[in-house]
C-alpha positions as CSV (number, residue, x, y, z in Angstrom):
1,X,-32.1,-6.0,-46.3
2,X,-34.3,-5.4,-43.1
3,X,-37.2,-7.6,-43.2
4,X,-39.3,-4.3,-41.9
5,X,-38.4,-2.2,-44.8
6,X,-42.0,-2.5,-45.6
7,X,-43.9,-1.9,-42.7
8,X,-41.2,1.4,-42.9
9,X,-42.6,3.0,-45.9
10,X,-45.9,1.9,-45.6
11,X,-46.2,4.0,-42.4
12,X,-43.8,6.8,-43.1
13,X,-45.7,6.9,-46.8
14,X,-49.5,7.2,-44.4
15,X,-47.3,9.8,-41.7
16,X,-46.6,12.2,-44.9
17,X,-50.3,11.9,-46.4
18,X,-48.6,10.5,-49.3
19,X,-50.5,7.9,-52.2
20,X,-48.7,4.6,-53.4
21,X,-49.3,6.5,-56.8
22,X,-47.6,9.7,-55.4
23,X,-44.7,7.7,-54.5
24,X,-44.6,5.5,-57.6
25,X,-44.6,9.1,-59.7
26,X,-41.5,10.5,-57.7
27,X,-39.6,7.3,-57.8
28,X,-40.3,6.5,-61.9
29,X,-41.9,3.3,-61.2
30,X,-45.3,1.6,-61.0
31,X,-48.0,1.8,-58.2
32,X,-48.0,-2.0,-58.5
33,X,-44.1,-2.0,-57.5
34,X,-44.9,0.0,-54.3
35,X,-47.8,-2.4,-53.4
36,X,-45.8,-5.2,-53.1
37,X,-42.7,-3.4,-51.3
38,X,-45.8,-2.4,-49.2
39,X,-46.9,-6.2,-48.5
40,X,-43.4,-7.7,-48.6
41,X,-43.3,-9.4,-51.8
42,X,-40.6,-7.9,-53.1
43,X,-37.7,-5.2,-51.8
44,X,-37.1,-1.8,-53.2
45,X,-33.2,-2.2,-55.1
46,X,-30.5,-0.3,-53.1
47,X,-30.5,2.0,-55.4
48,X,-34.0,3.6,-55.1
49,X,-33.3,3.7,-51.0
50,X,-31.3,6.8,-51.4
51,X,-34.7,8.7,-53.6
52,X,-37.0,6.6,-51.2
53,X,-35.5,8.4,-48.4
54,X,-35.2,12.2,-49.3
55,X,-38.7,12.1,-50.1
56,X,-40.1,11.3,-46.9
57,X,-36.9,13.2,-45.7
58,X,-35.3,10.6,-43.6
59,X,-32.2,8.6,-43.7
60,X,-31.5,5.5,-45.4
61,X,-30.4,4.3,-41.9
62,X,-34.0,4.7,-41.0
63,X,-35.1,3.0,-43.9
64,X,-33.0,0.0,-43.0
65,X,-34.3,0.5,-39.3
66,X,-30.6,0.6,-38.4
67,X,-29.6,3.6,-35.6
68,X,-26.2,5.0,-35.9
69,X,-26.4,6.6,-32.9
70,X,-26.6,5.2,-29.1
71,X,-28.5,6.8,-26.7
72,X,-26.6,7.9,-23.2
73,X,-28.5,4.7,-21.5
74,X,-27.4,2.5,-24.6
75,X,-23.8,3.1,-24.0
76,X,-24.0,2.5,-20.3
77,X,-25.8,-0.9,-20.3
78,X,-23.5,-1.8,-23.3
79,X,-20.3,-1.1,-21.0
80,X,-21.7,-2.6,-18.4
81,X,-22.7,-5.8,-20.4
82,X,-19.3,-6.3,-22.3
83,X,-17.2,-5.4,-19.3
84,X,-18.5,-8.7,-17.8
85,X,-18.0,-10.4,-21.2
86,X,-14.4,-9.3,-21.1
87,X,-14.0,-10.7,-17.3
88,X,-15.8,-14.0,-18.3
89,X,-13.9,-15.0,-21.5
90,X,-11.2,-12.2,-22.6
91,X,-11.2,-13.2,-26.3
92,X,-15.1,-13.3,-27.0
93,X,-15.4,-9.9,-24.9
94,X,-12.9,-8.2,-27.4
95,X,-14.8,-9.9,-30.0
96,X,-18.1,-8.5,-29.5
97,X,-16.5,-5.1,-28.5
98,X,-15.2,-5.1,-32.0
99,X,-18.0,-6.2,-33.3
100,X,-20.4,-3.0,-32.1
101,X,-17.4,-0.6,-32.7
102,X,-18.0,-1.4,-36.6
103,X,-21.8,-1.2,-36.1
104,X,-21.8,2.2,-34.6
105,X,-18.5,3.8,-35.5
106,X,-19.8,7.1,-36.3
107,X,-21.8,6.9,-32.6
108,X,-18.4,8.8,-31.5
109,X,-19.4,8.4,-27.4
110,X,-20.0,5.1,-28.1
111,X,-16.5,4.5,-29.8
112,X,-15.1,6.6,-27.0
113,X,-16.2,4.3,-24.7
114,X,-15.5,1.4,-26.3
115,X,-11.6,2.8,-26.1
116,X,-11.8,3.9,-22.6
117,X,-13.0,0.4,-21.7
118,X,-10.3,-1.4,-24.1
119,X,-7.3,0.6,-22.0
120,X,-8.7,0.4,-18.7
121,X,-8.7,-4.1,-19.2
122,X,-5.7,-4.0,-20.8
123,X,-4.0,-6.0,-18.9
124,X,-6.9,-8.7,-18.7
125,X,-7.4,-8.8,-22.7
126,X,-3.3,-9.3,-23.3
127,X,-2.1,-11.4,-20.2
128,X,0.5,-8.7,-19.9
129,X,2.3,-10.1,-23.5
130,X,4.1,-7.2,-24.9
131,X,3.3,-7.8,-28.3
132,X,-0.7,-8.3,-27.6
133,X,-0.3,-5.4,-25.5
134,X,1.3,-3.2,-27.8
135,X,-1.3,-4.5,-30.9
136,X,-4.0,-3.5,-29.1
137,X,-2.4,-0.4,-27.7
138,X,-2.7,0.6,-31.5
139,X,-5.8,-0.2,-32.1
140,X,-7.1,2.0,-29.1
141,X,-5.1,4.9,-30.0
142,X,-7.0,4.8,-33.9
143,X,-10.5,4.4,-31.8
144,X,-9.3,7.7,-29.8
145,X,-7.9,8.9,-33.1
146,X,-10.7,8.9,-34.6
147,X,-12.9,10.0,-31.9
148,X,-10.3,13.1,-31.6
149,X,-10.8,13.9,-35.4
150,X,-14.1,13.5,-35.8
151,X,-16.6,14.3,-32.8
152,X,-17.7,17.6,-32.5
153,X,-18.3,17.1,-28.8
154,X,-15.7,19.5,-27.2
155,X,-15.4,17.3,-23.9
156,X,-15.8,14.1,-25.4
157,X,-12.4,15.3,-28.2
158,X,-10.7,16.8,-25.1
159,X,-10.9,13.4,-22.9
160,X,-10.1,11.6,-26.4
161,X,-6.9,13.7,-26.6
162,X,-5.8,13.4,-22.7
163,X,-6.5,9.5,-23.4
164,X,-4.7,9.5,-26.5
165,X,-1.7,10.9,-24.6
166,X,-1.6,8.1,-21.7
167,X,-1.3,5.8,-24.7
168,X,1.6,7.8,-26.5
169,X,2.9,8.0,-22.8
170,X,2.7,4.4,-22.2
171,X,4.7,4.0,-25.1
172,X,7.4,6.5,-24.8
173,X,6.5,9.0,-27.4
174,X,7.2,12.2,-25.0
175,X,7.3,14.3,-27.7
176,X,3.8,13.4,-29.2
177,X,2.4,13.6,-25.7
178,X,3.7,17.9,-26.1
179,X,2.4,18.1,-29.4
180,X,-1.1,17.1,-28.6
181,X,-1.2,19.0,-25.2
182,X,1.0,21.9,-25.2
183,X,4.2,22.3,-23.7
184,X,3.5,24.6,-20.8
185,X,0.3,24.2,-18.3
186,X,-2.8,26.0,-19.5
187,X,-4.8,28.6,-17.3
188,X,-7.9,27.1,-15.4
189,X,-11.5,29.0,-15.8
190,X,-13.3,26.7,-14.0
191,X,-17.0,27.4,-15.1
192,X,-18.9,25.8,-12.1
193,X,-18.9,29.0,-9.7
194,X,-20.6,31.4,-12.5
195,X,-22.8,28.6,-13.2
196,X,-24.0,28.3,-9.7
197,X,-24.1,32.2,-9.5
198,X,-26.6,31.9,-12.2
199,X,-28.4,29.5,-10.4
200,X,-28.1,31.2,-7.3
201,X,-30.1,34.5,-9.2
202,X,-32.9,32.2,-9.7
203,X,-33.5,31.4,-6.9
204,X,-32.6,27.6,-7.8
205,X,-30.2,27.4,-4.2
206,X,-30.6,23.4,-4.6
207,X,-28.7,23.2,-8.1
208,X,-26.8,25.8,-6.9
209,X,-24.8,23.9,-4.1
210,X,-25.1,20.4,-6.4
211,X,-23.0,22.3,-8.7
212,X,-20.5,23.3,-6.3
213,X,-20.3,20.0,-5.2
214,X,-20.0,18.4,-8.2
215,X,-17.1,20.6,-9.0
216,X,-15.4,19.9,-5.4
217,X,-15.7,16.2,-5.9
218,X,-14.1,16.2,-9.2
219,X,-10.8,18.4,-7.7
220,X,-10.7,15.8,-5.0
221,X,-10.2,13.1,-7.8
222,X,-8.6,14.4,-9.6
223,X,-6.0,16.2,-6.4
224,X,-5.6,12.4,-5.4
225,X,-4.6,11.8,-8.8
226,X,-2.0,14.3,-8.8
227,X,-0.4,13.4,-5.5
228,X,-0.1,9.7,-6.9
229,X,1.7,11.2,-10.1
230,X,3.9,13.9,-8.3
231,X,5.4,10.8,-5.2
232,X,6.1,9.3,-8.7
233,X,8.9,11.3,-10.0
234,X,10.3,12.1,-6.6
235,X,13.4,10.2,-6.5
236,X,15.9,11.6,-5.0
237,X,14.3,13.9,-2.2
238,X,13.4,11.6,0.6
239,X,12.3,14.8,2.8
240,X,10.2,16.4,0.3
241,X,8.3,12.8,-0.3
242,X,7.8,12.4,3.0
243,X,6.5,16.0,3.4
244,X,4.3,15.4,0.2
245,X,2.8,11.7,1.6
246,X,1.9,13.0,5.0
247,X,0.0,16.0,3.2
248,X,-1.7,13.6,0.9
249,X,-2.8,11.5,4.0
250,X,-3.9,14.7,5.5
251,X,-5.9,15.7,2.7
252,X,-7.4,12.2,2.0
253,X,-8.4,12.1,5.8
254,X,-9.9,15.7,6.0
255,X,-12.5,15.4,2.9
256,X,-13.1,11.4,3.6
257,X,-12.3,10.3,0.5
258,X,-11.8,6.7,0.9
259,X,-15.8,6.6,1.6
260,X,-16.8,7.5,-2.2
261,X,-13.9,6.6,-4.2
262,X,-11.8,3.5,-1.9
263,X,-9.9,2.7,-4.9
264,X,-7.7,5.9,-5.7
265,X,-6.8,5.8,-2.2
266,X,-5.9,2.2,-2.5
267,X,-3.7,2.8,-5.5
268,X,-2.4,6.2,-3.5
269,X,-1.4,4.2,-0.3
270,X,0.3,1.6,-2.5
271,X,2.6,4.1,-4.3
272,X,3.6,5.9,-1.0
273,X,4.4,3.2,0.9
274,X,6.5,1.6,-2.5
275,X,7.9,4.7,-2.2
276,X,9.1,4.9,1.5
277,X,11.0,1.3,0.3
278,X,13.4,3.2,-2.1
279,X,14.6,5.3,0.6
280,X,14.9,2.2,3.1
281,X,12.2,3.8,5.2
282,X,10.2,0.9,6.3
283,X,8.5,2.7,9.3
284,X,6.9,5.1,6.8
285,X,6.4,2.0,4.6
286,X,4.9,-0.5,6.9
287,X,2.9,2.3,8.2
288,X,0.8,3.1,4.4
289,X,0.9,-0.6,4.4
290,X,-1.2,-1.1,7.0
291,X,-3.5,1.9,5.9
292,X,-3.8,0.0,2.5
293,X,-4.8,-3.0,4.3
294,X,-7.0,-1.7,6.2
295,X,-9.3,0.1,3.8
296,X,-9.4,-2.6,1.4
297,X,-10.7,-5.1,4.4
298,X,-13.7,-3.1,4.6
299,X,-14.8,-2.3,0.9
300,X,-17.7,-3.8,-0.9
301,X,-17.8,-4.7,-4.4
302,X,-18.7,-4.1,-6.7
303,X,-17.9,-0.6,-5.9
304,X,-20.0,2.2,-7.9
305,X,-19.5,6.0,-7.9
306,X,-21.3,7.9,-5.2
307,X,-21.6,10.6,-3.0
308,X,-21.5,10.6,0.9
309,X,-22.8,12.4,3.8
310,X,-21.2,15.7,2.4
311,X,-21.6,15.1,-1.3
312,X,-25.5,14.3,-1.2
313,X,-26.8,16.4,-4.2
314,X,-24.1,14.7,-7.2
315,X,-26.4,12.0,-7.6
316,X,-27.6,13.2,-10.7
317,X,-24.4,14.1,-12.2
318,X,-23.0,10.6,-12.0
319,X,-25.8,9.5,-12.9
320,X,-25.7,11.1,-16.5
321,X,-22.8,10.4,-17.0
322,X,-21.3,8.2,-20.1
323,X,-21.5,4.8,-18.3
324,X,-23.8,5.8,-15.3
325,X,-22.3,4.9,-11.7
326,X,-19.9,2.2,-12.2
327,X,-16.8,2.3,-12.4
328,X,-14.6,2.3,-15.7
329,X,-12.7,-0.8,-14.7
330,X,-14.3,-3.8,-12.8
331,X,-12.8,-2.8,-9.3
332,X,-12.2,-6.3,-8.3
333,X,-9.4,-6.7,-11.1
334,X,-7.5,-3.5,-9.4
335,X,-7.8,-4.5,-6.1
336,X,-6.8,-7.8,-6.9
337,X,-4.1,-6.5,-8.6
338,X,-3.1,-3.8,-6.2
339,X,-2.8,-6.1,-3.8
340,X,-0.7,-9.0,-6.0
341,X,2.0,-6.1,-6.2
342,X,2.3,-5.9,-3.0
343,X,2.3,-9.3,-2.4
344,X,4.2,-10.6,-4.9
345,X,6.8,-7.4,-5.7
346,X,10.1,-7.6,-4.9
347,X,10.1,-3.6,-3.0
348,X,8.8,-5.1,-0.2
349,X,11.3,-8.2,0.4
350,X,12.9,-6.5,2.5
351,X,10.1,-6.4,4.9
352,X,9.4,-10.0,4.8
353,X,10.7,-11.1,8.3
354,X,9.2,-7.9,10.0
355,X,6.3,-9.5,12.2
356,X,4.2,-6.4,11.3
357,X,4.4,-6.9,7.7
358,X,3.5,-10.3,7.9
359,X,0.5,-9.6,9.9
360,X,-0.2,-7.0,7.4
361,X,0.5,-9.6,4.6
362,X,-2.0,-12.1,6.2
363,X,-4.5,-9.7,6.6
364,X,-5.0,-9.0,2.6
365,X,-4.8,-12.3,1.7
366,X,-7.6,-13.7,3.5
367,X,-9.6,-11.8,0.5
368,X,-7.6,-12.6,-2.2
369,X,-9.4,-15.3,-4.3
């Protein structure tokens, strides 16, 4: 029992202009009982919490001075906090993770969270052992489950189910991965342009254009995204890759894309130049290589989400989201990893006795730690 209780229905007893009498009468008990839940002598029983609490109209949670919920700032410093629990010692971080997920499981951001950072330090938490990995695989996909069943937040249950996908993905469940998304692609109605309209008719020409570019800067991700995933399944088609890589590069260079988000394009540069390898095309190979190396010589961690010279009016948005302006996975565990495939994958053997790959290869390990 909350050592507070008291103090609780003292004041909430004052707030409703209510006697110790009044309360005694409602409740079936004496005035004397209330004075001493009033001055801590004693505790009301659990089972007078549930009258205690519809008549001053509260909850019992109240009562208890325990919070379901977790406020938008809550959840980020909480992220933020055990995602550096989990780096420090893996098996404490999951602990306390585990730990909060039971204290605020119907807190469904919170829970969402909690799953989104779970999956994204997968690897760290299971040392890559397939049966840790696949236990805990589980026991994300019953966070998103429940998140997915239970949250009335529309875009909170639709990231839950895209999540919840990856996972059945992961685990080669193809057909679960249709059944929760559809099996053809759905329309897009983007929102943002009659949003900014509306804006615009109110003479509000500063939200306007932040809303525009909030919107652009989420296609660009998300574009960059779909490149990675579409040089993925090409196979067998060396000239449409290679017509699909250079457009990427294109793209990436035209918006600037490696100066707010370094990492996508770190991962994107990796899988091209993978790529190139299973066609034996090491010019093209060598040459993403080098942009990969290049980049990550000049980024700064911890990296956090921002704008740039273009995108200078999103600073709000990022900053309301979930977990603020950092990222959902510490970025020094993928770059370190990013650059240990490279260095230590077998795609790029080939390459070893080329003097530009090993000048490329001695130019990203002088920051591996």
């Amino acid at each position: 029992m909350n050592t507070t209780i008291h103090l609780t229905i003292a004041n909430l007893r004052k707030q409703n202009h209510k006697s110790q009498q009044q309360l005694a009468d409602f409740l079936g008990i004496t005035k004397a009982s209330v004075s001493k839940w009033e001055t801590g002598q004693t505790s009301p029983d659990i089972s007078s919490l549930p009258l205690i609490a519809a008549y001053f109209d509260t909850s019992i949670d109240h009562l208890l001075g325990y919070d379901a919920q977790l406020s938008k700032n809550e959840i980020e410093r909480l992220y933020k906090t055990l995602k550096k629990a989990i780096i420090d010692s893996p098996e404490n971080g999951l602990s306390q993770v585990r730990k909060l997920i039971k204290r605020y499981w119907s807190c469904y951001p919170f829970v969402f969270s909690m799953a989104n950072l779970l999956l994204n330090h997968l690897t760290v938490l299971t040392k890559n052992d397939p049966i840790t990995t696949q236990t805990l695989s589980n026991e994300i996909r019953e966070l998103l489950d429940h998140v997915y069943r239970k949250s009335d937040d529309q875009d909170i249950q639709s990231q839950a189910k895209i999540m919840l996908s990856v996972l059945y993905l992961n685990n080669s469940k193809p057909q679960k991965v249709l059944e929760l998304l559809g099996t053809t692609v759905p329309q897009l109605v983007p929102p943002e342009s009659v949003i900014a309209s509306a804006y615009h008719l109110q003479g509000n020409s500063e939200r306007a254009e932040a809303t525009m570019q909030t919107a652009l800067y989420q296609y660009l991700v998300v574009m960059v995204s779909t490149f990675t995933n579409y040089l993925n399944l090409l196979d067998n088609n060396h000239q449409k890759f290679t017509e699909l890589a250079t457009k990427a590069d294109q793209f990436i260079t035209l918006f600037e894309i490696a100066s707010f988000h370094p990492m996508i394009v770190l991962n994107l540069d990796m899988g091209i130049a993978a790529g190139f390898m299973k066609y034996d095309d090491h010019p093209n190979a060598l040459q993403f290589l080098e942009k990969f190396a290049n980049l990550q010589s000049k980024i700064t961690f911890p990296i956090v989400l921002k704008g740039n010279h273009f995108f200078d009016k999103i600073d709000d948005w990022i900053n309301q989201l979930m977990i603020g302006n950092q990222m959902p996975r510490d970025s020094r565990i993928v770059n370190r990893e990013l650059k240990q495939f490279i260095l230590e994958n077998p795609t790029f053997e080939p390459l070893k006795n080329d003097p530009k790959y090993q000048s490329i290869v001695s130019q990203i390990k002088k920051d591996v730690k």
